[in-house]
C-alpha positions in Angstrom: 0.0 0.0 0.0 1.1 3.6 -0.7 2.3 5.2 2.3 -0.3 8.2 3.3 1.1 11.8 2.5 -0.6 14.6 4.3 -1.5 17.5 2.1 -1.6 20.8 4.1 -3.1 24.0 2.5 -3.2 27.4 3.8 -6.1 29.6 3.0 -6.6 33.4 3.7 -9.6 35.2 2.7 -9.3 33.1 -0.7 -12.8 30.9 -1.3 -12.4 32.1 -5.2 -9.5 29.7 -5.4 -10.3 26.3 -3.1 -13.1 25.3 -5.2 -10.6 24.8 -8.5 -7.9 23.8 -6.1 -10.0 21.1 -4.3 -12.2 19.9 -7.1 -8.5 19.1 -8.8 -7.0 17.6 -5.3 -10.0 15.2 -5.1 -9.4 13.8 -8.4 -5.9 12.8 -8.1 -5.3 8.9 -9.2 -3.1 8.7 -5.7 -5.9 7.4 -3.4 -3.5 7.5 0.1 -3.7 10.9 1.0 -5.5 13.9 4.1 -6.2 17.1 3.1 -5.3 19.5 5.8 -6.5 23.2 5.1 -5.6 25.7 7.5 -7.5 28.8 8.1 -5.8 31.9 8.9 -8.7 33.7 9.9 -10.5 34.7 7.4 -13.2 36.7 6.9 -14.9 35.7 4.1 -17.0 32.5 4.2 -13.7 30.4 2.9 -14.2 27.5 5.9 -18.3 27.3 5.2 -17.9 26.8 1.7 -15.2 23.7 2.0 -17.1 22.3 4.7 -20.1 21.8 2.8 -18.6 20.8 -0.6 -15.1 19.0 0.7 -16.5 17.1 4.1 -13.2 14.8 3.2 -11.2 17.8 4.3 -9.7 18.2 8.0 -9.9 22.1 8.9 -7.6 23.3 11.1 -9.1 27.5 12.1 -6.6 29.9 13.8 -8.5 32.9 15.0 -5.8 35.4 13.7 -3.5 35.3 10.8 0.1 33.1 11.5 1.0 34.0 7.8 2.1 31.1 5.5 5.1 29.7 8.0 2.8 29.5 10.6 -0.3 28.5 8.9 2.0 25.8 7.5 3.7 24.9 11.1 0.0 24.6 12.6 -1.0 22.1 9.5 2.3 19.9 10.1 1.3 19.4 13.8 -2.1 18.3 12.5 -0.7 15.5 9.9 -0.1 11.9 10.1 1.4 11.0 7.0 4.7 9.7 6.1 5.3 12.4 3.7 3.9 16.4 4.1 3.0 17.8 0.6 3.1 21.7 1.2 0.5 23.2 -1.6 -0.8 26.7 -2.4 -4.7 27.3 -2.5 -4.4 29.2 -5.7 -2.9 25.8 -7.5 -4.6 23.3 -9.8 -2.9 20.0 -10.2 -3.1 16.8 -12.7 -3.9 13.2 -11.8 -1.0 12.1 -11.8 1.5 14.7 -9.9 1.7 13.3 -6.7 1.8 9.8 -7.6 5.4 10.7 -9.1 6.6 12.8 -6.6 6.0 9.7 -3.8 7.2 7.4 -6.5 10.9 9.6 -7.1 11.4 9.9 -2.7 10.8 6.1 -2.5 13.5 5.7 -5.1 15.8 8.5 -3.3 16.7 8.1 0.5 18.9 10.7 0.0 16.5 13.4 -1.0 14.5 15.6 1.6 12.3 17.8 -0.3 11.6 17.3 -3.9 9.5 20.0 -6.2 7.6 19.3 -9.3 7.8 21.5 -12.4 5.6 24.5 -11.4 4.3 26.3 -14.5 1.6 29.2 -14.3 -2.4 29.1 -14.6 -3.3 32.5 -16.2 -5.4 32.3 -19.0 -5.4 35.1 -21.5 -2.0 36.1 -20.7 1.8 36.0 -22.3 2.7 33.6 -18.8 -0.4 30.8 -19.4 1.6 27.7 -19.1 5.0 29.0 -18.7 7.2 28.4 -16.6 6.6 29.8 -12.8 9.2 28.0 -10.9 11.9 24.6 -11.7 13.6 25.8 -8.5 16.0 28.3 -7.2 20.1 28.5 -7.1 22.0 30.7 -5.3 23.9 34.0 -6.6 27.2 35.3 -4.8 25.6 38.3 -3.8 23.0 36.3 -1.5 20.0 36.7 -3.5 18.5 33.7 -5.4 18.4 32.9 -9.1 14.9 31.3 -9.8 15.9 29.1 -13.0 14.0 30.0 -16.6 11.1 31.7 -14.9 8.6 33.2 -17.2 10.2 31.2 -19.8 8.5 28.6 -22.2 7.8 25.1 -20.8 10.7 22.7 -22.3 10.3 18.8 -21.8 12.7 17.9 -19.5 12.6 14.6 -16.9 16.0 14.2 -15.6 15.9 15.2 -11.9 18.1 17.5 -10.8 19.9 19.1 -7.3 18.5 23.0 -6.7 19.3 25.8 -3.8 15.7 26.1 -2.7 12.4 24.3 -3.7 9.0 26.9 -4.0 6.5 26.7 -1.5 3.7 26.5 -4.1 4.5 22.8 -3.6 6.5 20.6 -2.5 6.8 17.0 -0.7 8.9 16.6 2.2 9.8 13.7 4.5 7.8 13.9 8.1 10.6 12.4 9.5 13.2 14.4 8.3 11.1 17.9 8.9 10.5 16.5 12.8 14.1 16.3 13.2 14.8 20.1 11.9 11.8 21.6 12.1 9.6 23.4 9.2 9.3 26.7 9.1 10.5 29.4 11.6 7.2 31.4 12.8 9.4 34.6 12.6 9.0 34.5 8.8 5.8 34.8 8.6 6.1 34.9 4.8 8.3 35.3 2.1 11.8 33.0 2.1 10.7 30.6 4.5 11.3 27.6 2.0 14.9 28.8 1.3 15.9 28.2 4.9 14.4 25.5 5.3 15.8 24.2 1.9 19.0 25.1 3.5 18.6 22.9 7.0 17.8 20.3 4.9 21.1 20.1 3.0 23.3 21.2 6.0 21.4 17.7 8.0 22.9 16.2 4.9 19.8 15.6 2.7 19.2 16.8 -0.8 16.5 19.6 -2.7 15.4 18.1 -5.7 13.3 19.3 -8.6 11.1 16.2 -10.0 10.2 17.7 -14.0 8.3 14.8 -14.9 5.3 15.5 -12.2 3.8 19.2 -13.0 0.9 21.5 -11.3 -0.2 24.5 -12.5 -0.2 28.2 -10.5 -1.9 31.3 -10.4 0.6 32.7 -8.3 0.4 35.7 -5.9 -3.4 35.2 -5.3 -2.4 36.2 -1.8 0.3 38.6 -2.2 -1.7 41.0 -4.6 -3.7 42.1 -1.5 -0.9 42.9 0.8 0.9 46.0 0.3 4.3 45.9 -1.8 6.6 47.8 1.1 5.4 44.7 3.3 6.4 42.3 0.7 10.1 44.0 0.8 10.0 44.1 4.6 10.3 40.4 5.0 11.6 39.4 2.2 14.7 41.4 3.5 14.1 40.3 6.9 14.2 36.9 6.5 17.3 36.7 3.7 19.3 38.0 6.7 18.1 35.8 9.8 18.0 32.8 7.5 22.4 33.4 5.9 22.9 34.4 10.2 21.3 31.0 10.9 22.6 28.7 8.8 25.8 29.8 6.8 29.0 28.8 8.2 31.5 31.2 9.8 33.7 31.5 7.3 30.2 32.6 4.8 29.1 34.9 7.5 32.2 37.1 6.1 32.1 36.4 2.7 28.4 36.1 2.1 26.3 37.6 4.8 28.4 41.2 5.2 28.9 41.6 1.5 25.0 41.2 1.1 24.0 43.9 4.0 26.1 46.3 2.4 23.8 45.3 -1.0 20.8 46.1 0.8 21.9 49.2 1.9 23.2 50.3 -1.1 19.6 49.3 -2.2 17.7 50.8 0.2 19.3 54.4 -0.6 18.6 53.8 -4.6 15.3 52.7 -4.0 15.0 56.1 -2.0 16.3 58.3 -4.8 14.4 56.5 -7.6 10.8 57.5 -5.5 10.4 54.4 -3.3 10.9 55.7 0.0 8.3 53.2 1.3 11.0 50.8 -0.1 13.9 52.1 2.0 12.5 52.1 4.8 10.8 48.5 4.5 14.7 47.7 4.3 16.0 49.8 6.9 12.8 48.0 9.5 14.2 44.3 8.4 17.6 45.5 9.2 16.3 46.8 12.3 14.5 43.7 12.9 17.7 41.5 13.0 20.1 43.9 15.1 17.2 43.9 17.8 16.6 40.1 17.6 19.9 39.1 17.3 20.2 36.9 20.4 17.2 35.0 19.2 18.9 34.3 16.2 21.8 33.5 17.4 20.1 30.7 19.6 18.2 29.3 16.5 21.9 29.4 15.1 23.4 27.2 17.6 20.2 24.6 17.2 20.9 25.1 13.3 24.9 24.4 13.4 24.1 21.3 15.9 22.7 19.1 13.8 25.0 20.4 10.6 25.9 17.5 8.7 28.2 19.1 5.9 30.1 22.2 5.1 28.5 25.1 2.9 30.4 24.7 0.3 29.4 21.0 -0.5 26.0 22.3 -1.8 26.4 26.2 -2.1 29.4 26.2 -4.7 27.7 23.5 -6.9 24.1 25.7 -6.7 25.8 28.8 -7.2 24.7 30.9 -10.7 26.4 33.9 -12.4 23.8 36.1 -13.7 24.0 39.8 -15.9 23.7 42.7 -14.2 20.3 43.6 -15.5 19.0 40.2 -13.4 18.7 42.2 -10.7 17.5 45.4 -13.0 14.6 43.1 -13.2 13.8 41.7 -10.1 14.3 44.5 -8.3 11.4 45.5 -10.4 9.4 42.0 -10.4 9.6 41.3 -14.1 12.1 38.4 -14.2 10.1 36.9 -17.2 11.9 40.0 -19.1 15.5 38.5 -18.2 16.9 36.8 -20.8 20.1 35.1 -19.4 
C-alpha cells in the first residue's frame, strides 16, 4: 500500500481559489492521501464553503492570521502522513503529480524535499503555461536565481539538485522535517522555503526538482492584497536571519556582510528612484535583525548542531552567475523579461 502523504493548504480570505484547487485535489489517481487546510482567519465564508462541498477535508481554524510559515507549522502538527506535501490554494494539479513525486522519494533516500515542475495558470496572458518555478540556485551576492522563470515550458525529466524548492508545492519527508523543524514562525512569509531548503542540506539531505510531475499556478493570489513595502519588509528580513542562521563562519564574512552592504546600497537607490516606502521596508528588516539578534543566534546554535556538511558541498555546486540587468529586473518584479 502507498504510504499516506498529508496534504496541508493554507487559506486566507481566498474561497475564489479552493473550489478549482480542491475539485482538482479530489481527483488525483493517488488514493492514500489527508487534506489539511488551514485557516488563517479569514473573513470571508472560505471555511463554510469547504465544509459543505469538501467534508473529506480536516480544517484546522486559527482565530488570527500566522502567515504562511505558521499557517504551514499549525497544519504539520495536524498530519499523520509519512510524507507532508506543502500546496498553495491558488494551485490546480493533474492526476498524476503526486503519484510521481512519492514514487521519485521512495527511489531516493537521499533526498529531503523534492518539487515538481511549477508552471503558471493565467489564462489570457503572455505567462499561461510558462514556466513559474523549476527551482531556485543561489547568486554570490546572496539573493537567489529562480531558474527560466517566465520562460516557455521545455520537456525535461532528468531530476536534478536545486538551492531552494518553491512553497507553491512541495513534498517533504515527516521524519526528516521533525528532526529540523519546518518553518521558523518569525518568517511569517516570504523565504521561508529557502531556509528550510537550507537545513535540509546542511542535516545532509538533498533539494530536488522532480520535472516529470507538474501542477499549474496562479501565483500571488495572496500577495496581490498585501501592500508591496510589506512584501520588501520580510523578504529582506528573512534573507538576513535565514544566511545568520545557517551559513557557516567562514560565509558569514564572505556572504552575509557583503549582502547587508547590497541592501543598503539598495535601500538608498530605492530612495532616490521615489520608493521611500522601499527604503524604509529595508532599513525596518535591518532593524529587525540587530534587535533580535540573540534570538537568532540561539536558533543558530540549534541550526549548526545538527549540521551535517560544510556550505560549500552544496552552495558552490548551486551557485549561478547572472547579468547585471538580473537584478535590473527583479528588483522590479519582471524576471520573465530577463533573458540570461
Amino acid at each position: 500500500m502507498n504510504p499516506l502523504v498529508s496534504i496541508i493548504i493554507v487559506n486566507w480570505n481566498s474561497r475564489e481559489n479552493l473550489k478549482e484547487c480542491l475539485e482538482s485535489l479530489f481527483k488525483i489517481s493517488y488514493k492514500n492521501y489527508e487534506v489539511i487546510m488551514v485557516d488563517n482567519g479569514s473573513t470571508d465564508d472560505s471555511v463554510k464553503f469547504v465544509e459543505k462541498k469538501f467534508p473529506k477535508v480536516i480544517i484546522v481554524k486559527s482565530k488570527v492570521n500566522l502567515g504562511f510559515a505558521g499557517g504551514n507549522n499549525l497544519g504539520f502538527r495536524e498530519s499523520r502522513g509519512k510524507y507532508i506535501l506543502l500546496l498553495n490554494n491558488d494551485t490546480i494539479v493533474p492526476p498524476n503529480f503526486l503519484g510521481k513525486l512519492v514514487d521519485f522519494m521512495k527511489k531516493r533516500s537521499d533526498v529531503g524535499i523534492v518539487q515538481p515542475r511549477i508552471l503558471f495558470h493565467r489564462p489570457n496572458t503572455d505567462l499561461h503555461h510558462k514556466i513559474n518555478s523549476v527551482g531556485s540556485f543561489f547568486l554570490s551576492t546572496g539573493f537567489l536565481y529562480h531558474l527560466d522563470y517566465g520562460k516557455k515550458d521545455y520537456k525535461k525529466n532528468t531530476p536534478y539538485e536545486i538551492l531552494s524548492a518553491y512553497g507553491a508545492c512541495f513534498l517533504a519527508r515527516k521524519s526528516l522535517i521533525d528532526k529540523i523543524g519546518l518553518f521558523d514562525d518569525n518568517y511569517f512569509a516570504y523565504f521561508e522555503e529557502t531556509d528550510l531548503s537550507q537545513r535540509v542540506w546542511l542535516s545532509g539531505s538533498k533539494v530536488m526538482v522532480d520535472p516529470s510531475s507538474t501542477i499549474y499556478h496562479k501565483g500571488a493570489k495572496t500577495s496581490q492584497k498585501l501592500p508591496t513595502a510589506f512584501i520588501q519588509y520580510h523578504s529582506f528580513k528573512n534573507r538576513l536571519q535565514t544566511y545568520l542562521k545557517n551559513l557557516s563562519f567562514t560565509n558569514l564574512f564572505k556572504i552575509f556582510i557583503p549582502h547587508l552592504l547590497i541592501c543598503e546600497v539598495s535601500s538608498i537607490l530605492y530612495f532616490f528612484v521615489g520608493k521611500p516606502d522601499y527604503t524604509l521596508a529595508i532599513q525596518k528588516a535591518i532593524f529587525w535583525n540587530l534587535l533580535n539578534l540573540e534570538k537568532i543566534l540561539k536558533k543558530r546554535h540549534i541550526t549548526q548542531e545538527f549540521r551535517r556538511i560544510e556550505d560549500d558541498e552544496f552552495i558552490s555546486k548551486l551557485t549561478k552567475k547572472v547579468k547585471l540587468r538580473y537584478y535590473y529586473f527583479l528588483s522590479r518584479g519582471e524576471l520573465e523579461k530577463y533573458n540570461d
